[in-house]
N, C-alpha and C positions, 0 to 999 in steps of 0.2 A: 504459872507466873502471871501476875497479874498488872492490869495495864500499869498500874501507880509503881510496880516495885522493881518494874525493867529496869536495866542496866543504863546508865550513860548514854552510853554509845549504840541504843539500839536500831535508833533513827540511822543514825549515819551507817550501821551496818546491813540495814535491807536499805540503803539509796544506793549500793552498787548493783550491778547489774551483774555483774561476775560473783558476788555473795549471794546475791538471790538463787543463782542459778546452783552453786553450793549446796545452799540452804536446799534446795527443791529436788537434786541426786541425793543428800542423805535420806531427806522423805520418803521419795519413792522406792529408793533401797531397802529402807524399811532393817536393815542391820547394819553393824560396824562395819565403817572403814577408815583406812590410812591415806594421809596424802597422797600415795603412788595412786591408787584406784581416784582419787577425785581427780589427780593432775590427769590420769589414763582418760576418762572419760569426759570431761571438760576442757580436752587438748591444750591443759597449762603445765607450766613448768613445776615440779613438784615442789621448787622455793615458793613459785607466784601459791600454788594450791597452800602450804601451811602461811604461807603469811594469811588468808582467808578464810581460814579454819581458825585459828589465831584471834581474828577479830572477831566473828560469831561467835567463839568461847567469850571472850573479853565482854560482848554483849549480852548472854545469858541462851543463848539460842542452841547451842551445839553443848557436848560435855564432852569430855575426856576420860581412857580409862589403857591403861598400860597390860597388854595380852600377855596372861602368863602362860608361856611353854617351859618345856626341858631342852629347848635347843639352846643350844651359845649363842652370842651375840646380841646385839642391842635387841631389846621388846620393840614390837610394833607397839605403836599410841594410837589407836580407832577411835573416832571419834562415831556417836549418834545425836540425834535430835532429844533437847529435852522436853520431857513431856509438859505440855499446856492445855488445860480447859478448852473446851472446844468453842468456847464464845472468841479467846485468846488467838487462836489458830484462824478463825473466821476474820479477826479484824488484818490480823498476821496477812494473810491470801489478798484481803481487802486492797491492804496497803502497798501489793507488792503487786497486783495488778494495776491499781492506777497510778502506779511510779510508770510501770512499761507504755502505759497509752497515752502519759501525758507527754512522753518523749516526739511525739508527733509535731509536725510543724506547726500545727493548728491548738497545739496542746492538747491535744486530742479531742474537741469538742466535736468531730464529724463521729468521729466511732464510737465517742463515748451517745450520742443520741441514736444511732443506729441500734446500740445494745438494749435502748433504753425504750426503742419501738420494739423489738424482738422479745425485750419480757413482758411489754402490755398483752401479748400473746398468750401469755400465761393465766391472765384474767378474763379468757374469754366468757367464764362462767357467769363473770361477775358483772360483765357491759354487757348488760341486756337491760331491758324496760320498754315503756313505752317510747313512744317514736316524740312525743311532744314533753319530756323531760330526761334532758341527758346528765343533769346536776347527779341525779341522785345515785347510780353507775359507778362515775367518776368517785363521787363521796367515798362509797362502798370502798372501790379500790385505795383509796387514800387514806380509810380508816384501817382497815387489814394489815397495811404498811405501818399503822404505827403515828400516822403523821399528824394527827386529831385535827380532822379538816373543817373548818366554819365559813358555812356562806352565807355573804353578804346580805342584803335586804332586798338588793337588786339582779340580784342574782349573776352578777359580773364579775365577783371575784371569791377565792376562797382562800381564807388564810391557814396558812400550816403553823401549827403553836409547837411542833415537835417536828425533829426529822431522828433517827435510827441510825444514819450517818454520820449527824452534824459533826460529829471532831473530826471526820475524815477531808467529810465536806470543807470544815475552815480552813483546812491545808490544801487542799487542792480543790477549791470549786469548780475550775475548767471540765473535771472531769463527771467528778459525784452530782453536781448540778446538773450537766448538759444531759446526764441518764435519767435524773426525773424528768428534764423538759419534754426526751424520747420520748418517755413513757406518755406523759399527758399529752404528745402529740401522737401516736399511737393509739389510745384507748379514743381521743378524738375523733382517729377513720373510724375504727369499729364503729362508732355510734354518729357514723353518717355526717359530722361534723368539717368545718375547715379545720384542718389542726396547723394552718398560718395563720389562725388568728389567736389559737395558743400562747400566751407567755407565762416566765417564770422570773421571777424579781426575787433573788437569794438575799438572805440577811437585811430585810430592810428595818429589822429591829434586832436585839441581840438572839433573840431565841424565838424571830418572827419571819416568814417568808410569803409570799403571795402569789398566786396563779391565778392571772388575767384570762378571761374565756372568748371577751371580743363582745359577749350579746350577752343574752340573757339565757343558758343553755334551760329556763327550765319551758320555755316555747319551740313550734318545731324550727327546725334548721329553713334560712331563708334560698329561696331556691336561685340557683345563678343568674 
């Protein structure tokens, strides 16, 4: 299913936290079940489990399908995941993690930059160079992501003409935002930098963003 051709209600069906949680037992189940098995393991009542199985059908997320036996009595109705594209699934997980972090009181902007220094860890291959240009590192890492990064004249800022996020980002920048600042503040230690003098200035055009360095990163770092 593709993003354009979701249902209504798909929004409003991963913003509960008790459908996500739904959603995330049929996943890892990985086969059909019935209400009883989602209310058993979800410790809800088997009315609260089909009314939310109910609405994930209603959004396009779960299917339906009535088990045929030779026994008497009413069929069981199991319900699985429908299948989605894996770009579909990736925004899917996207969207359902930064609904849980922005629940924070901070709207999650402390964890969302913590996660965001934790994956500049990832590029450690990539923040390396000379000790008297740390522009070019950074760049590296910025184009890899996607973000087609252009610096300035002065080497003070570098604008992003693309983000890989952005529709997630427009709904919740608290989160998607504060994990690129992590990050540029992250790849900042690695390359010997302050990363308090790091900033990130989201959407200051429709499809423009800017990342403020402090100095001129392509000289060496000025000593304390």
């Amino acid at each position: 299913m593709q993003a354009q051709e979701r249902q209504p209600g798909w929004h409003a069906a991963m913003a509960s936290p008790v459908r996500r949680r739904v959603l995330q037992f049929l996943v890892e189940r990985a086969q059909p079940a019935d209400a009883v098995a989602v209310a058993s393991d979800l410790a809800l009542h088997v009315t609260t489990a089909r009314f939310h199985l109910d609405q994930l059908e209603s959004a396009g997320l779960i299917q339906r399908a009535v088990e045929r036996t030779a026994q008497r009595g009413r069929p069981r109705v199991l319900f699985t995941v429908v299948p989605a594209p894996s770009d579909d699934v990736q925004e899917q997980l996207n969207h359902a993690l930064v609904s849980v972090i922005s629940e924070d009181a901070d709207g999650g902007r402390a964890r969302a930059i913590r996660a965001g220094e934790n994956w500049s860890a990832a590029f450690a291959g990539e923040l390396v160079g000379p000790v008297d240009d740390a522009i070019a590192p950074i760049v590296r890492v910025l184009t890899t992501l996607e973000f087609e990064p252009e610096v300035d004249s002065e080497g003070r800022t570098i604008a992003l003409h693309a983000c890989p996020f952005r529709d997630e980002a427009r709904k919740n920048p608290g989160v998607v935002c504060s994990v690129h600042l992590g990050l540029l503040q992250g790849s900042a230690r690695s390359l010997g930098r302050d990363e308090r003098e790091v900033g990130l200035r989201p959407f200051v055009g429709p499809e423009l963003c800017m990342v403020d360095l402090g100095d001129d990163w392509r000289n060496p770092p000025t000593s304390p």
